[in-house]
C-alpha positions in Angstrom: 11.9 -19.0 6.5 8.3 -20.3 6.8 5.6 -18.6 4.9 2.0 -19.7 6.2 -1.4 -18.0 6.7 -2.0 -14.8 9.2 -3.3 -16.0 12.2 -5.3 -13.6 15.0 -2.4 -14.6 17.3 -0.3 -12.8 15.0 -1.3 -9.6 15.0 1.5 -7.7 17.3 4.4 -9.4 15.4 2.5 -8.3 12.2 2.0 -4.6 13.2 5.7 -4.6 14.7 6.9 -6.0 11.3 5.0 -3.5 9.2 5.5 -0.5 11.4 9.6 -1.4 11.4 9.6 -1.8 7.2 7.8 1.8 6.8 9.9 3.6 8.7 12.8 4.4 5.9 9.7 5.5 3.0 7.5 7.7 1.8 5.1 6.1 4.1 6.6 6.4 7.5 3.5 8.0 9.2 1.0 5.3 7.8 0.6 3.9 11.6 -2.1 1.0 12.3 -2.5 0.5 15.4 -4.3 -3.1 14.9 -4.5 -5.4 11.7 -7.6 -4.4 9.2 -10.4 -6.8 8.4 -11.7 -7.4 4.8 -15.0 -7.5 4.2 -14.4 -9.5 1.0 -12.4 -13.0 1.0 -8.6 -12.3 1.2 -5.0 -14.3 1.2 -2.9 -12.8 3.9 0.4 -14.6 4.5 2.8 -14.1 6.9 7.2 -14.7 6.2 8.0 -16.0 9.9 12.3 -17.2 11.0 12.6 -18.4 14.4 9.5 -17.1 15.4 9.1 -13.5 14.3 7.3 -12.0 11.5 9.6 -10.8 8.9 7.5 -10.3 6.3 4.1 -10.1 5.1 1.1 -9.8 2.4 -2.7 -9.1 2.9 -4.3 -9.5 -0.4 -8.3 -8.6 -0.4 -9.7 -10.7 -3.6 -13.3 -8.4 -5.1 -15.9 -10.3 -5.6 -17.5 -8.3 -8.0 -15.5 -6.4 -10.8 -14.7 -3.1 -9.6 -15.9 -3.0 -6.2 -12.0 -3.3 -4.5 -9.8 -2.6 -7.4 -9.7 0.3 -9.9 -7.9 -0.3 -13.1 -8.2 -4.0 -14.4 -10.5 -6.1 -16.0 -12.3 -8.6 -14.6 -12.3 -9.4 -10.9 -8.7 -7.9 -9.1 -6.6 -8.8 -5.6 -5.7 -5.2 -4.2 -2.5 -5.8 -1.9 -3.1 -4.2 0.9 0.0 -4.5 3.1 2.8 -5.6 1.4 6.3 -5.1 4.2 9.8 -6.8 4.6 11.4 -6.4 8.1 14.4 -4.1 7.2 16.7 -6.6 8.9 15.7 -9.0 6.3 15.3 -7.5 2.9 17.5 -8.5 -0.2 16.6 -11.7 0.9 14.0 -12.8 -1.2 11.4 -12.5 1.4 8.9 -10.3 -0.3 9.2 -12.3 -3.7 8.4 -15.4 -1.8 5.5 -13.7 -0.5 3.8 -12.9 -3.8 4.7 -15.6 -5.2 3.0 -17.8 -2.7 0.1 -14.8 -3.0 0.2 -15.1 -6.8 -0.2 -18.8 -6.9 -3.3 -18.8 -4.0 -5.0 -16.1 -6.3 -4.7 -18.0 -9.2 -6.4 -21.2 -7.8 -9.5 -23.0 -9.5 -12.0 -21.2 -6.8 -10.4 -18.1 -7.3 -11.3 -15.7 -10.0 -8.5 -13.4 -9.6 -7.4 -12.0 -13.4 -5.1 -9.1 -12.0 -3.4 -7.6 -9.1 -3.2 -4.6 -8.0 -1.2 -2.4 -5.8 -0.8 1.4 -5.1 2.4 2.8 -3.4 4.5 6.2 -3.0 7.4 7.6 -5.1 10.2 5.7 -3.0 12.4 4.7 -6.0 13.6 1.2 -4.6 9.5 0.1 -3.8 9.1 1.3 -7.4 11.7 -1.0 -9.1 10.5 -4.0 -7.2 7.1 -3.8 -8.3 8.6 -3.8 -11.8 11.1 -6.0 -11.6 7.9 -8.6 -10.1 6.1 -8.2 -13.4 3.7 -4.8 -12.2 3.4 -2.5 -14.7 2.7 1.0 -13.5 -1.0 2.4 -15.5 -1.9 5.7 -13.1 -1.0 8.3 -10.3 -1.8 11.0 -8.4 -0.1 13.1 -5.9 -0.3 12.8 -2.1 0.1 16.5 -0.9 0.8 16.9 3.2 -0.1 19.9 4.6 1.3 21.9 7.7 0.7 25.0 9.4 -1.3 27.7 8.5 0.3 29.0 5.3 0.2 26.0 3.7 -3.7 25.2 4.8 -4.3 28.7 3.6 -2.9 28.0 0.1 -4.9 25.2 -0.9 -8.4 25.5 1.9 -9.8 29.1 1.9 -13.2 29.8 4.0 -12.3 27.7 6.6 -14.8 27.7 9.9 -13.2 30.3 11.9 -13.7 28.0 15.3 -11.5 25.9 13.5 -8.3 26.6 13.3 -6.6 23.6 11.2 -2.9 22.9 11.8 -2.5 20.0 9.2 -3.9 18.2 6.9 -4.0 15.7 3.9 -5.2 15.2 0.7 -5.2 13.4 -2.7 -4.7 15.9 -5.7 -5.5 14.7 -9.1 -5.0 18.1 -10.9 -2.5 20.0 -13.1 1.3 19.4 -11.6 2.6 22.4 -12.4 -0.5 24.1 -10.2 1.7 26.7 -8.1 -0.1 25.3 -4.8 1.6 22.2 -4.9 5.0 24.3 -5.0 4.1 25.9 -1.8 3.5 22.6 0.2 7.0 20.8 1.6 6.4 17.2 1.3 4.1 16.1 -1.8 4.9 12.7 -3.1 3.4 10.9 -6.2 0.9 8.2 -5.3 1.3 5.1 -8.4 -0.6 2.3 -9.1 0.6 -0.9 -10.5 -1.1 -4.2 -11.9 -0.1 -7.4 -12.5 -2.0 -9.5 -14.8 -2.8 -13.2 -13.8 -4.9 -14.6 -15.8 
């Protein structure tokens, strides 16, 4: 395995590699259909065997303390895109990715204190970020909604030359608030940081 720098030639075997690793989580319907650009600096490292991407990390590094990142002190790295080709996982390819991210971030032009990195409730992504040294500090809940009786639970009013068939939203209320009962697929939304510095 080869870990090196994203490259513009890369972006199919990126978007493959991500697309493939989302598919089994909480996240399966987070499709890109090309690679993001940061508008601050960022280290984005690709896991590469025998030519295909098999892993990969975009990191975007603020610049100014709470412009990117949400819940540390000092300036943060917000990971992005962290994915392990399901063909290749248990095989230390996302540890060597942050690891290689970690010790970029921390460099001498670098003022990276913390990372940090928000993902949904699949219990597996969960451990990893704790067993990497994360610690989780906030959430919130995703809620998905489809059709009209769940719209109408939540959205009431609505334009009546619209006629809304699904939607999304982030929910930062009560829990126990009976509309999230009524909607199928809700799934809690954490944030973890990693202090570097």
């Amino acid at each position: 395995m080869n870990i090196r720098f994203y490259e513009e030639k890369d972006e199919r075997g990126w978007l493959r590699c991500r697309l493939l690793s989302l598919l089994d989580t909480a996240y399966f319907d987070h499709v890109l259909r090309e690679k993001e650009i940061y508008e601050n600096p960022s280290v984005e490292l690709i896991a590469e065997k025998d030519g295909q991407i098999i892993g990969l990390i975009d990191i975007e590094i603020e610049q100014k303390e709470g412009t990117v990142c949400t819940q540390g002190a000092g300036c943060g790295g917000m990971i992005w895109h962290m994915a392990v080709h399901p063909d290749f996982r248990r095989l230390g390819v996302g540890r060597s990715l942050l690891d290689a991210a970690e010790k970029y971030c921390r460099g001498r032009e670098n003022k990276v204190s913390y990372l940090e990195a928000w993902t949904r409730d699949d219990d597996w992504v969960n451990k990893w970020y704790a067993r990497t040294g994360f610690t989780k500090v906030d959430s919130y809940m995703h809620v998905f909604l489809e059709g009209r009786d769940e719209l109408s639970t939540v959205f009431t009013g609505v334009e009546p030359d619209f006629q809304p068939i699904q939607g999304f939203a982030h929910f930062t209320g009560d829990r126990t608030d009976s509309r999230l009962q009524a909607c199928k697929r809700v799934h809690e939304c954490m944030c973890y940081v990693k202090t570097l510095r």
